[in-house]
Z-matrix of the N, CA and C atoms (Angstrom, degrees):
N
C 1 1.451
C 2 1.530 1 108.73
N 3 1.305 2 115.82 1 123.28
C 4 1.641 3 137.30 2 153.65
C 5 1.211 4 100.63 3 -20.76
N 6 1.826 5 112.50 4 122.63
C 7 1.894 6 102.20 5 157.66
C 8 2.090 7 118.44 6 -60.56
N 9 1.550 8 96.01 7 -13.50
C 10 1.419 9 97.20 8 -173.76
C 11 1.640 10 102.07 9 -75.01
N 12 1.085 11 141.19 10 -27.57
C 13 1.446 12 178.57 11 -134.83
C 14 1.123 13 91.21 12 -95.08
N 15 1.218 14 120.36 13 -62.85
C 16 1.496 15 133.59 14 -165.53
C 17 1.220 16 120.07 15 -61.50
N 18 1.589 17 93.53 16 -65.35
C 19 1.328 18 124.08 17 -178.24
C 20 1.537 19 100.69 18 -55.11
N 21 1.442 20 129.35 19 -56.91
C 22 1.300 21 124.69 20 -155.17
C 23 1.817 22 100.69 21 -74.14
N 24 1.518 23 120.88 22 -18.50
C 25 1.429 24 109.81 23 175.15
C 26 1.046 25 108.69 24 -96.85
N 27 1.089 26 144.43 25 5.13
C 28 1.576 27 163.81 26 169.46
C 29 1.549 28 95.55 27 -63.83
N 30 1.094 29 107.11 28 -76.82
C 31 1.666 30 136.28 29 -175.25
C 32 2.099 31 82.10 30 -45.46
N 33 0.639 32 141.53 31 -34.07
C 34 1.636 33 128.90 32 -144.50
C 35 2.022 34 88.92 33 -115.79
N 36 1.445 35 116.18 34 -46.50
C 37 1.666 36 84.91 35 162.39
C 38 1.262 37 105.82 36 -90.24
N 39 0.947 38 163.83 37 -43.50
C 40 1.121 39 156.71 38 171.33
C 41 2.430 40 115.20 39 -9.41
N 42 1.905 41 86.99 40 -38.79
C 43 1.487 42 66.67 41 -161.92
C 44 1.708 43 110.65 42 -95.23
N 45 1.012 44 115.11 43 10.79
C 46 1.876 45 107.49 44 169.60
C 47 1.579 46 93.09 45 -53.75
N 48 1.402 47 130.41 46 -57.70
C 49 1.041 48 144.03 47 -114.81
C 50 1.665 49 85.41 48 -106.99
N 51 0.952 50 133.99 49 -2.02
C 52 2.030 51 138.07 50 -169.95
C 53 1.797 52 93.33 51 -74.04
N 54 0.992 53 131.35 52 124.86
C 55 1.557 54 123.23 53 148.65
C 56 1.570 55 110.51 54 -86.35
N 57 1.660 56 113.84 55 -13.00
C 58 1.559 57 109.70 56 -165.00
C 59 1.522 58 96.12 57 -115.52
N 60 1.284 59 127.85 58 83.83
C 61 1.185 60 133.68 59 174.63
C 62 1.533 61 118.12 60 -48.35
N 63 1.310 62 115.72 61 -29.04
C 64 1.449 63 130.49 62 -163.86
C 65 1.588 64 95.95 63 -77.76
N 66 1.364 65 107.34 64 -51.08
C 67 1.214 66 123.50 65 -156.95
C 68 1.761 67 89.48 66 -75.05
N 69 0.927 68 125.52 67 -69.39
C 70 1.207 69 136.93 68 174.98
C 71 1.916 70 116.11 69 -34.80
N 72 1.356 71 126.65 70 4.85
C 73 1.653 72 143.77 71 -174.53
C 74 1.122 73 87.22 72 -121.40
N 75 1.801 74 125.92 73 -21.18
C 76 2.079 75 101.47 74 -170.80
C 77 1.620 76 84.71 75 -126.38
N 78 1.054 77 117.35 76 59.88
C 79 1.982 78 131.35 77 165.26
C 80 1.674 79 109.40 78 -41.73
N 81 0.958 80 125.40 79 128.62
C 82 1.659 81 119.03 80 166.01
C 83 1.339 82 120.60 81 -167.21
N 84 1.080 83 122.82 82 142.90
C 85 1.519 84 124.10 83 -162.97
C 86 1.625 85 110.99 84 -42.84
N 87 1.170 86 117.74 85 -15.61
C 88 1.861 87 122.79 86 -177.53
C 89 1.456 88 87.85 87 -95.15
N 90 1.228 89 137.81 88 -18.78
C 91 1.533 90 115.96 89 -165.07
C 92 1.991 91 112.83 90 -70.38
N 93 1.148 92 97.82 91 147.83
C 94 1.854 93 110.91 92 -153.96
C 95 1.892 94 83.47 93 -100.52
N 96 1.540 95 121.74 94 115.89
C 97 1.108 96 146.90 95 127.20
C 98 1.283 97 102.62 96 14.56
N 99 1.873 98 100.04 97 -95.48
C 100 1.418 99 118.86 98 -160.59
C 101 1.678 100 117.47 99 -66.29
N 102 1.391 101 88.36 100 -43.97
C 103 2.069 102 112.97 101 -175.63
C 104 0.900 103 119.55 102 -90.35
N 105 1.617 104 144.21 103 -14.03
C 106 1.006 105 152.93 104 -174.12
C 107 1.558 106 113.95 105 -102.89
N 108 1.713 107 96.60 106 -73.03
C 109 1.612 108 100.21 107 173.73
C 110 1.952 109 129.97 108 -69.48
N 111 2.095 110 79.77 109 -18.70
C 112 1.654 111 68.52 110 175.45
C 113 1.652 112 111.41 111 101.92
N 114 1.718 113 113.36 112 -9.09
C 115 1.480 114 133.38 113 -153.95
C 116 1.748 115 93.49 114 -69.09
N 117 1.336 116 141.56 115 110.23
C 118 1.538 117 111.43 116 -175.32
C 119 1.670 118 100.09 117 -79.45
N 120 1.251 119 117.97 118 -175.85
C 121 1.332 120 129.39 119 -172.69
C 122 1.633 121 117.36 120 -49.01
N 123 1.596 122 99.73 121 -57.50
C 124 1.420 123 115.06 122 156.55
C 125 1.483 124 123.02 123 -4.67
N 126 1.381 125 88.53 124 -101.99
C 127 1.360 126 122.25 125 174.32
C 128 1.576 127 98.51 126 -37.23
N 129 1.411 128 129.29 127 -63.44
C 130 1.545 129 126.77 128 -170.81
C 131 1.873 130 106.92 129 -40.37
N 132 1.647 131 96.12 130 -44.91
C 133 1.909 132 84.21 131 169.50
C 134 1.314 133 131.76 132 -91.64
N 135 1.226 134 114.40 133 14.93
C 136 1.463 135 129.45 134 150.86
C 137 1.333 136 109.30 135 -73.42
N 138 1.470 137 132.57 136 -58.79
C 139 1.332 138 144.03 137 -166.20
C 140 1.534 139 84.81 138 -63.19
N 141 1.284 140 144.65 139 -103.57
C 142 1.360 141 147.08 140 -146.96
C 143 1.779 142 85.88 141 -43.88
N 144 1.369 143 142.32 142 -62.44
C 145 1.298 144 115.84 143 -164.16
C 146 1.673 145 113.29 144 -63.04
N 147 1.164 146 114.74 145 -20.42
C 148 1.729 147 104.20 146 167.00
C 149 1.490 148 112.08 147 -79.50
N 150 1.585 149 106.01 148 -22.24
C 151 2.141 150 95.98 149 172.35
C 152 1.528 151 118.08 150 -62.54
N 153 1.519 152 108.70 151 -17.78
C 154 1.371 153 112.97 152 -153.65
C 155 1.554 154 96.77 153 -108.90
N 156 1.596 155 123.93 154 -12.05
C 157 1.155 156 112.05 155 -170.86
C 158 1.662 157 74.24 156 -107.70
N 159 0.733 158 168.36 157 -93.39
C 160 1.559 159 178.02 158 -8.32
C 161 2.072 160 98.97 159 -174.18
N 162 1.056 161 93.49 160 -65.14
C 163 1.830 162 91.29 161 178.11
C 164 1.905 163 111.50 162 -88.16
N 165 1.675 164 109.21 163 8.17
C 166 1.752 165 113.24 164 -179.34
C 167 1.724 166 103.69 165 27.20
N 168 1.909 167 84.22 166 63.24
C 169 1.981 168 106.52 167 155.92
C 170 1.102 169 94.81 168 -116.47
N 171 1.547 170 87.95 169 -172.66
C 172 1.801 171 118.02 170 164.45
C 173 1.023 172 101.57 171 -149.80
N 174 1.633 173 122.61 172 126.97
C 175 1.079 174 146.66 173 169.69
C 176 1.531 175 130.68 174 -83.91
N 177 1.298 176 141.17 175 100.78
C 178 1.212 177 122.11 176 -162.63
C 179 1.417 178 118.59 177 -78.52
N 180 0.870 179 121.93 178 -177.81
C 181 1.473 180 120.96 179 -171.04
C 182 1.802 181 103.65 180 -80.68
N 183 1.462 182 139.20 181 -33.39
C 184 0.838 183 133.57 182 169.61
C 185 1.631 184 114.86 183 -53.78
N 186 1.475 185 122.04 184 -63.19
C 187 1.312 186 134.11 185 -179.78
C 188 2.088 187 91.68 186 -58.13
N 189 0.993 188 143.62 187 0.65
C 190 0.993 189 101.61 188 159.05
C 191 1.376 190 130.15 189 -123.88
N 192 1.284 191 99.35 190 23.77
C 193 1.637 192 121.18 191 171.80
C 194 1.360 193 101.99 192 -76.46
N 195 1.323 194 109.50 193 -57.54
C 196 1.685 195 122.46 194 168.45
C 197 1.754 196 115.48 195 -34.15
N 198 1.339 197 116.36 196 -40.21
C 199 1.533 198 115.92 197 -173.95
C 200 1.623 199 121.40 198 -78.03
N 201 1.534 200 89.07 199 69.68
C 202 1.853 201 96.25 200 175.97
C 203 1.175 202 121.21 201 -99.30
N 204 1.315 203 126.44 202 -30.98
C 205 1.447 204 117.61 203 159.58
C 206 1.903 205 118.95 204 -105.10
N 207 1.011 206 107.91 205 -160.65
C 208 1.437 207 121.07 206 -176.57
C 209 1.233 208 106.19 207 -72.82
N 210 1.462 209 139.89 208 -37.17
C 211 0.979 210 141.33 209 -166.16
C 212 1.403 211 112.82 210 -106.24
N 213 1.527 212 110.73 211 -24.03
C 214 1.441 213 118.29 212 156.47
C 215 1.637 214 118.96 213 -46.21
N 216 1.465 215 102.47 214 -33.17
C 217 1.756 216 106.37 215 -158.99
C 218 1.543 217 79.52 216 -93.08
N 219 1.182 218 134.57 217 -88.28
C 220 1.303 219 147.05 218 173.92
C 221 1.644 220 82.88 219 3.03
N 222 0.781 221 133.22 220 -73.34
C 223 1.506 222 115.50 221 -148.60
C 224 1.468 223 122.71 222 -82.57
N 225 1.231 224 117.98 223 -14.40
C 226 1.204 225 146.99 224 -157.60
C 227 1.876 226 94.35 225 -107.94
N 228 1.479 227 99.29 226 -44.53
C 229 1.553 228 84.67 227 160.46
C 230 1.606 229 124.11 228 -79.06
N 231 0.980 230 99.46 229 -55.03
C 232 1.898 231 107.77 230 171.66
C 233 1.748 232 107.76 231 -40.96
N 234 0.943 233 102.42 232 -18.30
C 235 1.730 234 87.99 233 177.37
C 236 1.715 235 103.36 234 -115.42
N 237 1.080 236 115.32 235 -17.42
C 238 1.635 237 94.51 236 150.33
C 239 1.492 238 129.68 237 -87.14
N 240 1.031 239 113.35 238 -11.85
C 241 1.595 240 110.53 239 170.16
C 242 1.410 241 119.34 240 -107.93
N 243 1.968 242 108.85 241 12.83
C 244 1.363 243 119.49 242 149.26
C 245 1.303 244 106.73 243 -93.72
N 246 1.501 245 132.47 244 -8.68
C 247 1.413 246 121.95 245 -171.49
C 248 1.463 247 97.45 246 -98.73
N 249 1.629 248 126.31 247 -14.43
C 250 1.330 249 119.32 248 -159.36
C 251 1.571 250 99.17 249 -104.60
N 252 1.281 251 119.70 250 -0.64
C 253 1.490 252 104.29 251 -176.14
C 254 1.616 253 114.04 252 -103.24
């Protein structure tokens, strides 16, 4: 799977969960989860349980402390569903 791949279904659970809609139209691999979109903590472990049922990973609890921006998750997914295939 494409990191653009990723990124672009990322972007799709990701947005129930946006409080910053605005912020959420200018998306980019630097954009911040928590500070940017507005995602509260909550919601952030909702989002990783739809990455993991959506891309059939598992995320450990370390890698998902790590997933604060866009490119944080992007990568953190791309290397579990490069480790799972």
């Amino acid at each position: 799977m494409e990191r653009e791949e990723i990124k672009d279904k990322l972007a799709e659970i990701i947005k129930p969960y946006v409080q910053d809609m605005e912020a959420f139209g200018n998306i980019s691999e630097a954009t911040d989860l928590l500070q940017d979109l507005k995602i509260n903590s909550a919601h952030l472990i909702d989002v990783v349980l739809d990455v993991e049922e959506a891309f059939d990973i598992e995320i450990d609890d370390d890698s998902v402390e790590k997933m604060i921006t866009v490119k944080d998750s992007v990568d953190t997914i791309f290397a579990s569903v490069d480790s799972a295939a």
